[in-house]
Structures are given as structure tokens and as C-alpha cells.
N, C-alpha and C positions, 0 to 999 in steps of 0.2 A: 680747683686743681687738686687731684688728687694723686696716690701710687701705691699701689698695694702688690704681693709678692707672694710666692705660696713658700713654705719652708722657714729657715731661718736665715733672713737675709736684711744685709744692711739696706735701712732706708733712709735719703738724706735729700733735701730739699733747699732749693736755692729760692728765696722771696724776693724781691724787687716792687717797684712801683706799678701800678695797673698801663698799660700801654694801649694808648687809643690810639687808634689809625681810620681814619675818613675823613668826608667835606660835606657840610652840609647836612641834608638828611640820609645818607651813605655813610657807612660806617661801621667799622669791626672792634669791639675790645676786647684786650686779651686778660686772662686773670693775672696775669706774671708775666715776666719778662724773660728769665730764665729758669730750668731745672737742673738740676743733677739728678744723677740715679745712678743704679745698679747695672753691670748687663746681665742681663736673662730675667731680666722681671719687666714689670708691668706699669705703664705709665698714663696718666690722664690729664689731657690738655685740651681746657675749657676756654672760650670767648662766647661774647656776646654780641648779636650785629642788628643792624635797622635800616631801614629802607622806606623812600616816598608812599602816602596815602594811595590805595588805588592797583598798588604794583602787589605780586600775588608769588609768594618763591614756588620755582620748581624743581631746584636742583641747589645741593651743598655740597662741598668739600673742601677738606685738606689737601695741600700741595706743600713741595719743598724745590719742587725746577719747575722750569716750563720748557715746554719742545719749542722746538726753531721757528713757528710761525707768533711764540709769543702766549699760547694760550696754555694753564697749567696742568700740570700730567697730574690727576686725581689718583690720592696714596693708595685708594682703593684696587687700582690698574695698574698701580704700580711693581713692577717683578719684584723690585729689591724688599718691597712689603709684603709681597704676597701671600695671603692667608691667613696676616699678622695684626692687620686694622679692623676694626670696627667703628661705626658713628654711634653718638646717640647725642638724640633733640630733647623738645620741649615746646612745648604751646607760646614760652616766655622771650621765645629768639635766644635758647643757649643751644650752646651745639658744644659736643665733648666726642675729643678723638682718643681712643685707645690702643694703642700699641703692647702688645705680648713679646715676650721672649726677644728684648732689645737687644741689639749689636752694636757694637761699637763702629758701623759704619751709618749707624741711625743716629752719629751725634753730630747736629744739623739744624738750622733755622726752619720752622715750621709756621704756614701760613694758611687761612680761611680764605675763602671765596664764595660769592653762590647768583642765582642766578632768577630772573624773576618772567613773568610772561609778557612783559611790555618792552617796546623796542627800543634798547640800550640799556635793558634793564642787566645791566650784569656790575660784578661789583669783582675784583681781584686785586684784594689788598698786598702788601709787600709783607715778606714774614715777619712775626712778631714774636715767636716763644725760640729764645735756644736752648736746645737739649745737649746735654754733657754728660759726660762720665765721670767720675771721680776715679781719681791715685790713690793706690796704697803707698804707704811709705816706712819707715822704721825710722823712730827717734831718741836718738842713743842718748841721754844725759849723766851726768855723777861726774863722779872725780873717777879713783882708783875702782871702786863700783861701780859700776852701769847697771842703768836702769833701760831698759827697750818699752816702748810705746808703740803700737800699732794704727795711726793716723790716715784720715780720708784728705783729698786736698778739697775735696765741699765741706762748709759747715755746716754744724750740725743744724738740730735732733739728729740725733741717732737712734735707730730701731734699738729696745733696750732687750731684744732677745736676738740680737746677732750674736756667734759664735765664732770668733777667732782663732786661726787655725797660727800654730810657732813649727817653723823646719830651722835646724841649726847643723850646716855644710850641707844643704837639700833632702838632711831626713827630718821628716816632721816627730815633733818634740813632744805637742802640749795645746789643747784646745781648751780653751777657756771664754766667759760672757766678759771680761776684764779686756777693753784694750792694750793693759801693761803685763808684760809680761810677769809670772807668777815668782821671780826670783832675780835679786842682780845677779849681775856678772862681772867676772872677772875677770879684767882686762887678759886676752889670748890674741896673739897678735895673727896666731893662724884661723881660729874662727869667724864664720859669717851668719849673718842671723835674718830672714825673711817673715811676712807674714801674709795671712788671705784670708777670709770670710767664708765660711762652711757655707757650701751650696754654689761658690762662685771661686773656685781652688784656682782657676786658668786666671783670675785677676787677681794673681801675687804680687807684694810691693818687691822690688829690685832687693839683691842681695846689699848688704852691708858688712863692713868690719867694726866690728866693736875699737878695735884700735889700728889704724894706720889703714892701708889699701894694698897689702901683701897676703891677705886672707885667701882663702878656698874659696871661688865661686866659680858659676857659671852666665855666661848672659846670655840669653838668646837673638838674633838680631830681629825678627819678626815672632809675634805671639801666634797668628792667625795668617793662613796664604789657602787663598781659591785659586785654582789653578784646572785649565783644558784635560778633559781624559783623551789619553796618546802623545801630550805633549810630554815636558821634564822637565821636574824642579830642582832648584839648592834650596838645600835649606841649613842655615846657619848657626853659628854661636864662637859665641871667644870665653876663654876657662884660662885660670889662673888657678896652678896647685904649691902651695907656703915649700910642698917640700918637689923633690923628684919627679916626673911624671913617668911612670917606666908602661903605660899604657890605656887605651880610651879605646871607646866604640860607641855606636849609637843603636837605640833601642825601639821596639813601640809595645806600650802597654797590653794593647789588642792581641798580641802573639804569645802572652804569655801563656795562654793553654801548650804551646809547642814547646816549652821551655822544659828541659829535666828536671830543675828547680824554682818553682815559681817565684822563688825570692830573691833567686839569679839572674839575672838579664841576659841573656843571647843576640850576639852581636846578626845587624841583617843579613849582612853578608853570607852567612850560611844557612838563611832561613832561606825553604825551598819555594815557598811564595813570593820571593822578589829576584830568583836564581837568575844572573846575567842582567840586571837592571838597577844593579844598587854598588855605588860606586864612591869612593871617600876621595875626590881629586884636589892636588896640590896639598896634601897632608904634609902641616909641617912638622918640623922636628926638632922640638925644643924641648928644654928641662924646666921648667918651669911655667909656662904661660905659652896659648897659643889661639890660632883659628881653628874651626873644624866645619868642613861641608857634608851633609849627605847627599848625594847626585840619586835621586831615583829616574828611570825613564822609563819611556811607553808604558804614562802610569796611566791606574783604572780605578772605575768607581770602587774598586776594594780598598782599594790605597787609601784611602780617608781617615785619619787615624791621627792618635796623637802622636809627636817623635821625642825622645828623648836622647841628650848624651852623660855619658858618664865617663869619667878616667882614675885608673887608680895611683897611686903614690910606692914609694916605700915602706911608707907604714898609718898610709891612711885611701880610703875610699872614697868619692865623691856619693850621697845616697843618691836615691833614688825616684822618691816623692813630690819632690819637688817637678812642677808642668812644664813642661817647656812647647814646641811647637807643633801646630794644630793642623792639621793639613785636609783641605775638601777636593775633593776631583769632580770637577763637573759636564757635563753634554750640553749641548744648546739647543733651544729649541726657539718655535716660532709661536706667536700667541696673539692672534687677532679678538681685538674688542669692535664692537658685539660681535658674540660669537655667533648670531641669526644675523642676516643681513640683507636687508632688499634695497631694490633698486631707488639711488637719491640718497642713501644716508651716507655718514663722512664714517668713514674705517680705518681703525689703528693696526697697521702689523707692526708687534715688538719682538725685538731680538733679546730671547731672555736667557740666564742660569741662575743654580741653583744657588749661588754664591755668588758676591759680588768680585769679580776678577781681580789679579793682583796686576803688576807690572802695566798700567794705563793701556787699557785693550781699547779696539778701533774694531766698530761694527760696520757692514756690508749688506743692503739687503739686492735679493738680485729676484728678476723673474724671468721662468724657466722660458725659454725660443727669444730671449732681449737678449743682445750681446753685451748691451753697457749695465751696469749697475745701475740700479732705479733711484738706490739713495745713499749715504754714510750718514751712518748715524744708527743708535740703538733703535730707534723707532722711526717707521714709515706711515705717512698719510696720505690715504684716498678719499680727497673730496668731493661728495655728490657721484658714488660709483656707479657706472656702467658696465654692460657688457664686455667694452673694450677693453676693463679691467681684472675681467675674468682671468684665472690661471692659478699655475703652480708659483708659490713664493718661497724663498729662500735667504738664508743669512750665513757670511763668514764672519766668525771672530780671529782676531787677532790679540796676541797678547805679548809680542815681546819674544815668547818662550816656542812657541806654535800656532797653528793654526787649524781652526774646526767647522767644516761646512754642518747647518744645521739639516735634520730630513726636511723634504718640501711638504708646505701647507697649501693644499687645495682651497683658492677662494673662490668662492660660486654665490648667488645667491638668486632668492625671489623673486616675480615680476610685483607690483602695485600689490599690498595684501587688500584694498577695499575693490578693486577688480577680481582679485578670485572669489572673494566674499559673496560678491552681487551674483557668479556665474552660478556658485555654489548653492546658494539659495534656490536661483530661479529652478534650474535644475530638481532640485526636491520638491519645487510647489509642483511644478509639472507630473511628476511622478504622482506626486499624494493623488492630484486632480484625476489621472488615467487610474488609480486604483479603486479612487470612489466611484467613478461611473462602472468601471467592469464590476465590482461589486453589486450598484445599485440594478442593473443588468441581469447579474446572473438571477440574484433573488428574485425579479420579476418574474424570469421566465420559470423558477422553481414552484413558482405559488399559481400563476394562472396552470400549472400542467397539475398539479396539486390538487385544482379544482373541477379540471377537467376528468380525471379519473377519477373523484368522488361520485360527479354527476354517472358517469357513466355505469360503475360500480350498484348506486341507488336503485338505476331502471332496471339493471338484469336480477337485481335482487328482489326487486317487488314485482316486477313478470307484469307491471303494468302499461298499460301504450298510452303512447301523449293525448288528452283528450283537452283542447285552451278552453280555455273561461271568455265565450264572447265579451263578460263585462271587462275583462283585464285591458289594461290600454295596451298589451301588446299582440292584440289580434284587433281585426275586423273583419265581419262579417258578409261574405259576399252575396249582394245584390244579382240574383238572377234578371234583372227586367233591366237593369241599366248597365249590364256587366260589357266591357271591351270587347270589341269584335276577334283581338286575339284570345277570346279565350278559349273558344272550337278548336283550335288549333292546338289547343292542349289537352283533347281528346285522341284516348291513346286507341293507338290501333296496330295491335301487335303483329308483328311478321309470321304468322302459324310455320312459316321454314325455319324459323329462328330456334334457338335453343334457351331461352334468355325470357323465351313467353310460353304459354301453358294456356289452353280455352278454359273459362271459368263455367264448371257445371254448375246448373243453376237448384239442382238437388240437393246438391252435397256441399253447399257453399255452407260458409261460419257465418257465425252468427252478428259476428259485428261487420259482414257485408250492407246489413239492414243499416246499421249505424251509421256507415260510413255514407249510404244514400240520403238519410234523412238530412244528417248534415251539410249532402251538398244542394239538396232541393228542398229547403224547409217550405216554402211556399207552398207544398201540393200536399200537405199535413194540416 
């Protein structure tokens, strides 16, 4: 097991004893038991598994639920991971899952499974790694001196190139590689003192007072809120100021390009990006300590931003630096696995977003000409799909605050792909066969006419007349004394009315008239 991190960031590890789970020759172990870590870094979580002689794997994964029929939603497919997993094996049965850019909704018992080619070959153990986060905290010691310490609630190792970041009443102080603060302090009963790790500033430890609990702070009630675009959120905090509070607003970093002074903060309220949607309801009215809500509504993916409050005193400011809450707006959509799909295979439609929802949301999936809902629940299963399953599919989320139809996902798919296969082929022999023969066709007829106007070309050029060679076997010579009684009859005897015949003078005849007689009567030679 490993965890590695880009930047400068804390990294801290929890060991435990190796944890075996199986029976028999079935079996998963895991390198640990539990982790800590950072969020926004990078985590690797290793086991080892085995399985009966014989049996051949075809399929591995990580899981952390499993859907309603029991079997586990592989992290791979999973929205809330989406994009964030990777596997990797080995020849030796390890398998190592990695997880990017953690959240603190990824802090969660984590389990293997996998799958083999023989019947019951499947294995799905119960989790075995949990993953955590670690607290910051501030630990004040000394007498009339204090000393502040900047502490993880994991023990260590500790990355010895993290950077710890000091705010003292929300304005940051003092960065330093020293978890303890670079100087005591003196006891101030209005001072409050935080800390955070450079690269991971939104995981600050809680305000503190160096002495008593009448200090300058702020708390926020939520760090992080995913929340419907078009719906509307609160978002909150409680402030305590040592002296007078004679006024507050709340802020977002993102707008200070708008701001006259970018080292001033500009209340929303008059920012013309939330005009008529930003609202401070049930503001109380106290002199020293309070609640404060910001109401945004018909919010939009713009909205996604961090928020801050701030209030000043009579003779002191709350800063400014200090994170407070983080806010995602998101759309819903629909996401069927596999995304190819033919007819027989079992099909996932999930109801996803971009962020994990806040206020316990209640999914809907519905398809389009069905009146009732097809399922509740974030994920829907088609098993062994048909035609009859064809159609437009749909999801509502709910979450408390509002509600948001997803656009519809067209599911269609293939007939049998080894049926198109076979047509597809046959099809092409067919073709190839009809081109060989019209080919082997034409060429003949090119070459026999080829040689017939050579031949013909030959005889007008040598001005010669056919004269056979009795010896050639493709004549014989005709027998006057045993010759067929039709052959009189192919004695010509021209029509003198005709046009077509001509009396032959016996003066003026050619000379291969002679020829042409010896030839047909050699007997009288």
C-alpha cells in the first residue's frame, strides 16, 4: 500500500494488521486495514486473492455498495468515482486500486471481488481497507506563553516537506515546514489562531482562543454542499466578535475581478451576477455573536464558488483568508453501462451528478409512454434486454431543496452481433465470386478477339490465299472415286439473272483457276 501526492502535501498512514477474508481455497487479503490520507491526493490500496485449480479469472474489481439485487457496483462505474479509479494487476494475484483527487465523501470501507469462467466461480468478499481523513487541530500549551502546534488526528510519518500555513482572526500570518508555530503567544483573550497545509487551505483546523472562548472567530456549518442547478441553497455560519459588531456581509472570492479593490470584499448583494437571488434571511441582530445565512436561489452552474463571511467591529475586522464554504451546482444526467448494447445482455441506467448531493436526495428513473416509474433508486437494471425494452429513459432527483428532471437517454440496441457477422461475410464472398468470374469473362473475350484480328490483319498483309498442307491433321483430302453422293450437289450453278454471279471466261481466267482444278481432281494429273 502505498500514497503519493503532487505538490507539497501532508502524507500520513494508518498500519494495522494484514486482514484475511475467505474459506477454503477462496480468498482475499488485504495489505492493511485502514488508511488516512489527505483530500485531494492520491491513494493505493493493495490485496491479494486465490481461487480453486482449474478456475481461470475474467473479471476484477473494487466495490464500496452493492445495488438492490445484491451484486457489487464496480468503482470503475461508479459516478461518484468517475474518472478517478484506475486498476492495476500482476501475474502474482495482486491487484492495486487507485484513487486521484480524494474527497471527503470517498471516506469509506473498500472491497475486491472478481470473477472466474467456471459455474459459481465468483468470489465477493465484504470490505476490508477503511479510508479516512485526518483533522487538523491547534494545540495550545504553556502557561502565561503559549505555544500553538499544528496537529493531524492520524498518526504519523509525516511528509517532512508539508508546508503549514498560521491565520490569526482569519488573516493568514506565517507559513512555515515546522508544525509549531514560529513564536509564543500572549495570552489575548480576543485572539483566535487556525492552521492548514499548503495545497489543501479548505482542510483548516477549527478556530481556537488562545485564552477562554470570547475570541474573534467564525465557524462555518458545512465546508462543502452539492446542490440542484435551479434549485436554492443556505448556506451558513455562526461569528463571534470580543468587541461590537456594527456590520457583516458575505463574499466570493471568484468576483473579485468586480471588486473596486481587490483587497476589499464587496458584499453580493450588489453584485449584478446574483441581482434579485441573494438574500440574508432571519439576520440577527446582536452585538456581539450571531448566525448568518446566505439564501442564493435559481442558482446556476456559475454559482460554483467558494463563499465567504466577514463582519467588522469598532475597532477590529474579521480577515479574509481564511476558506469557508464551497459550493458545486449541478445537472443530472443519465449514463447507461455498456454503452454498445445488444440484444441478451443485462444493462445499467444510472442517475448521475457532478457532485455528490447534499440534504439525502431520492432518485426516480421513469420511461418515456410508462406512467408509473420503472424504479427509485439511483440505478436501474435491464436484465437480458429486449425490444420491449427499447425507449427513452429518464430520471428525477430530489433533494430536500428541489427538484430536477434529467434530458432523456435513447436506449436502442443490436440484433445477435454473430448473425450480422455471418450475413456480412456471406454477402462479400458472393460479391468477390461475381467479380472473378465477370473479370475471368471479360479477359477471354479480350484475347480470343485479339487473335482474331491478328490472324486477319497477317492474310491482308501478305496478299497470300489459304493454300492447307494435305499432311496437317487438319485437312483431308477428298477422295473423288468414293466421294458422298451429296457432293454434286454442291456443284454450283449460278443464276446468269442473278447479280451475285458472273460467267467465267475461259480466256481471261487467273491463273490459280489451274490451281484451284488440280486440287479438286488430282486423279487426272
Amino acid at each position: 500500500m502505498s500514497l503519493s501526492s503532487t505538490g507539497s502535501v501532508l502524507v500520513v498512514f494508518h498500519w494495522s494488521l494484514t486482514v484475511v477474508l475467505g474459506q477454503g481455497d477462496w480468498g482475499v487479503t488485504y495489505s492493511t486495514q485502514s488508511i488516512c490520507v489527505l483530500k485531494g491526493s492520491t491513494v493505493e490500496l493493495s490485496c491479494t486473492y486465490k481461487y480453486p485449480s482449474g478456475h481461470k479469472v475474467t473479471s476484477t474489481f473494487w466495490f464500496t455498495r452493492k445495488y438492490t439485487d445484491g451484486n457489487p457496483v464496480n468503482l470503475s462505474d461508479d459516478p461518484d468515482y468517475r474518472g478517478r479509479v484506475t486498476y492495476r494487476s500482476d501475474e502474482k494475484n495482486r491487484h492495486t486500486l487507485i484513487i486521484t483527487d480524494l474527497r471527503e465523501t470517498d471516506s469509506t470501507k473498500y472491497g475486491f471481488g472478481f470473477i472466474t469462467d467456471q459455474p459459481g466461480g465468483k468470489w465477493i468478499g465484504q470490505t476490508g481497507v477503511a479510508l479516512s481523513f485526518p483533522g487538523l487541530q491547534v494545540v495550545v500549551t504553556g502557561g502565561y506563553m503559549k505555544n500553538l502546534t499544528c496537529r493531524t488526528t492520524c498518526p504519523p510519518p509525516i511528509n517532512p516537506n508539508t508546508t503549514y500555513i498560521w491565520y490569526k482572526n482569519g488573516q493568514q500570518i506565517d507559513e512555515s515546514s515546522s508544525p509549531q508555530y514560529k513564536d509564543p503567544i500572549y495570552i489575548h483573550y480576543k485572539d483566535s489562531y487556525s492552521c492548514s497545509v499548503k495545497g489543501h487551505e479548505d482542510l483548516h483546523s477549527p478556530t481556537v482562543c488562545v485564552q477562554g472562548q470570547a475570541c474573534n472567530r467564525v465557524t462555518y456549518t458545512k465546508r462543502r454542499i452539492c446542490v440542484l442547478k435551479g434549485s436554492s441553497v443556505d448556506i451558513s455560519c455562526t461569528y463571534v466578535g470580543y468587541y461590537n459588531v456594527t456590520s457583516s456581509l458575505w463574499f466570493s472570492p471568484k468576483q473579485s475581478g468586480r471588486w473596486r479593490d481587490k483587497l476589499i470584499p464587496e458584499d453580493l448583494t450588489t453584485d449584478p451576477g446574483y441581482a434579485g437571488r441573494v438574500e440574508y434571511p432571519d439576520q440577527e441582530s446582536t452585538i456581539y455573536r450571531g448566525t448568518s445565512t446566505l439564501r442564493i436561489t435559481d442558482l446556476r452552474e456559475e454559482d460554483s464558488a467558494e463563499y465567504r463571511f466577514t463582519f467588522k467591529t469598532d475597532i477590529f475586522g474579521w480577515g479574509h483568508d481564511l476558506p469557508g464554504t464551497t459550493l458545486t451546482v449541478s445537472d443530472v444526467q443519465v449514463k447507461m453501462t455498456p454503452v454498445t448494447v445488444t440484444e441478451g445482455q443485462n444493462v445499467a441506467l444510472t442517475c448521475i451528478t457532478s457532485c455528490p448531493l447534499t440534504h439525502n436526495p431520492t432518485y426516480i428513473c421513469y420511461k418515456k409512454t410508462v406512467t408509473s416509474p420503472k424504479a427509485s433508486g439511483q440505478s436501474y437494471s435491464i436484465t437480458n434486454i429486449t425490444s420491449e425494452d427499447s425507449g427513452e429513459y429518464y430520471c428525477e432527483v430530489r433533494n430536500g431543496r428541489g427538484s430536477m428532471y434529467s434530458s432523456a437517454l435513447m436506449v436502442t440496441f443490436a440484433g445477435k452481433q454473430t448473425s450480422v457477422l455471418t450475413a456480412s461475410v456471406g454477402i462479400t464472398v458472393v460479391v468477390l465470386v461475381l467479380i472473378l468470374c465477370l473479370s475471368g469473362y471479360i479477359c477471354f473475350r479480350k484475347k480470343a478477339s485479339k487473335s482474331m484480328s491478328s490472324d486477319k490483319r497477317d492474310n491482308e498483309e501478305n496478299g497470300q490465299s489459304v493454300h492447307p498442307d494435305p499432311n496437317s491433321d487438319m485437312y483431308t483430302t477428298l477422295n473423288m472415286r468414293n466421294r458422298s453422293p451429296e457432293y454434286d450437289t454442291l456443284s454450283v450453278h449460278p443464276d446468269t439473272n442473278s447479280d451475285m454471279y458472273s460467267s467465267l471466261n475461259m480466256k481471261t481466267r487467273s491463273p490459280d483457276y489451274d490451281t484451284l482444278v488440280t486440287m479438286s481432281h488430282p486423279d487426272t494429273h
